[in-house]
N, C-alpha and C positions, 0 to 999 in steps of 0.2 A: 212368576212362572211356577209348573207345579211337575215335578219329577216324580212319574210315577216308577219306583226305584224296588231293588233287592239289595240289602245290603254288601251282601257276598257275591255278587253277580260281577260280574269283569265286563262287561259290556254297559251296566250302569256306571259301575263307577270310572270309565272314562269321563260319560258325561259329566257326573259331579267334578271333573278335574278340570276339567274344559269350563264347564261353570267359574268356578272357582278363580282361574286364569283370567276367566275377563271379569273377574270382580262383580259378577251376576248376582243378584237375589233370588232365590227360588224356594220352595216348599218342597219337600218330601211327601209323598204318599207311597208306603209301603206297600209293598206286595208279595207275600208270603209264597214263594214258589213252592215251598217243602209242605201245606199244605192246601195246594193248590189252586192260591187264590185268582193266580194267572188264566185259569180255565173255567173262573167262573162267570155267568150270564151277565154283569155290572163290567167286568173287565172286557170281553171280548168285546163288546156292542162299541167300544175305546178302541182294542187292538185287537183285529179278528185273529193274530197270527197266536195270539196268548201268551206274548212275552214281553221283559222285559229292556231296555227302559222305553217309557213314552215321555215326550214332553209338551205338555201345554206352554204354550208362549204365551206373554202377557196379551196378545191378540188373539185368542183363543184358538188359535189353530192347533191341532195334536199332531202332533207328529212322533214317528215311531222309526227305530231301528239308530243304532247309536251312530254310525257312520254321517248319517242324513243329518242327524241331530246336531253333530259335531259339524258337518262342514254348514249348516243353514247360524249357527251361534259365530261363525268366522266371516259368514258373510254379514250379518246382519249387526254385529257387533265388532268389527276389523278390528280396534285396540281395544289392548292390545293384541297384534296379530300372533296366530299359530302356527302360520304357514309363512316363510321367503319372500319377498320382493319379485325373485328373477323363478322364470317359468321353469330350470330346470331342477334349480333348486329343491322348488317346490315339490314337482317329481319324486326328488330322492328323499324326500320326509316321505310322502304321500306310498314310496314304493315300501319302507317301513312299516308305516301302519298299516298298510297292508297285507303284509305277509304275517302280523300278527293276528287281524281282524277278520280276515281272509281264509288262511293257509291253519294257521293254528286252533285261536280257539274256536271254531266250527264244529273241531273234531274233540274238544274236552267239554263241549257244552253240556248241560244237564239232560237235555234228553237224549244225547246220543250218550251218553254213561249209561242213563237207564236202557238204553232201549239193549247193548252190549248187555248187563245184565240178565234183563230179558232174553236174552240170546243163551243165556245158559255162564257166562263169563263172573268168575268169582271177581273179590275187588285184589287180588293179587295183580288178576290180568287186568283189569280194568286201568290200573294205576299204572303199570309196565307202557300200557295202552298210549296213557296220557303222558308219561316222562317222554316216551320216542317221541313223540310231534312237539312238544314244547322244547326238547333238547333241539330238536331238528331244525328247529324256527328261529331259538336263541341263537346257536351257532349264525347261524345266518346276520341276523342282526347284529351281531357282533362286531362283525368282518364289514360292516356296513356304516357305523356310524362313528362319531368323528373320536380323536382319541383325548380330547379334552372338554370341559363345559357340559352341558347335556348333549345330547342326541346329536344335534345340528348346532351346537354354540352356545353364546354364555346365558340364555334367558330359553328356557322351555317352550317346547312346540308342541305342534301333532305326535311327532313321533313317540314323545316321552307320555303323552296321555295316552296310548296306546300300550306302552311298555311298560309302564308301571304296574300297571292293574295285572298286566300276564306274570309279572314275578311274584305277585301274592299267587296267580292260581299256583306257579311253580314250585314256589314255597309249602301250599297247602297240600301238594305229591311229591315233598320231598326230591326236588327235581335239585343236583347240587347246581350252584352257580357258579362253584370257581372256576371252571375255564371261560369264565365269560371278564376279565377286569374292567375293560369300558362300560360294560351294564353296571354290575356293580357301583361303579362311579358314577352313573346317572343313578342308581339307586339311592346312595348317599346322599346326594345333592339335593333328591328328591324327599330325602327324608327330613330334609332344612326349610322345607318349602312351604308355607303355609294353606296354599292352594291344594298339594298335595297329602298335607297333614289332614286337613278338615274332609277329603272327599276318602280318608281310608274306611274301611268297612266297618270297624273297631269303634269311628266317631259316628254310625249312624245311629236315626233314634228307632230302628227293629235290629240291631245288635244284641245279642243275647248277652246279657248282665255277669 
């Protein structure tokens, strides 16, 4: 398979987690959003939307948009699974990544910073901007997920591939984390994770040196 990825991107590097989790092989193809490689005539004719990630399956089909990505890699490859056995379960992961996939980073995405920018908004506000909705999101999550193991229990799910990747953005705005200890503790664990380790932004191969 071939990840067409940003290293810094929160919505790739789910997928790379998700990868990772089911023990997948895949390629890297970088995409340089910062200079614009996402809007160029080679990418779009791939992904008309000009974002990142896409993924070629090893059956050539592309597919786009991390969410899709992530629940076609659970169906397509069940173990190990990301998602619960029982359907309400399931739910309460799925209502998780949600509200970060969803609710939050929509609103710290790259072009809606630039487009605030564009608006006339220095990066004081810009950053104020991005701390309210990911504080807003966290809090939430918090209050939501189990108080031992990761997310949902003792073996990583959806919800953690989803969470992981929003506390690097948190961390990159200075967003504090300690009223959050159950994140925290899926952070940790997550930091022990080899799945986790290999899909951070730090190990890809367009990480700045």
């Amino acid at each position: 398979m071939e990840l067409y990825t940003y290293y810094r991107s929160t919505s790739s590097y789910r997928v790379r987690i998700a990868l990772g989790l089911k023990g997948l092989g895949w390629q890297a193809v970088p995409v340089n959003l910062l200079q614009g490689q996402q809007r160029g005539a080679g990418y779009l004719a791939l992904n008309p939307q000009g974002r990142v990630p896409a993924l070629r399956t090893d059956q050539g089909e592309l597919l786009v948009q991390s969410p899709a990505i992530i629940e076609y890699l659970e169906e397509a490859y069940p173990d190990p699974a990301l998602l619960p056995a029982d359907a309400a379960a399931r739910a309460r992961v799925r209502g998780v990544a949600a509200i970060i996939g969803c609710d939050v980073h929509p609103l710290h995405n790259v072009a809606v910073l630039n487009r605030l920018r564009e608006a006339g908004q220095g990066e004081v506000q810009v950053s104020q901007w991005v701390g309210h909705w990911v504080t807003q999101g966290l809090a939430a999550v918090e209050q939501l997920i189990s108080d031992r193991g990761f997310c949902f229990g003792a073996a990583p799910g959806m919800a953690d591939v989803y969470l992981i990747p929003q506390l690097y953005a948190a961390e990159r705005f200075a967003v504090d984390l300690a009223p959050y200890p159950r994140i925290r503790r899926v952070a940790a664990l997550a930091g022990q994770h080899p799945a986790f380790q290999q899909a951070h932004p730090s190990r890809q191969p367009d990480a700045p040196v």
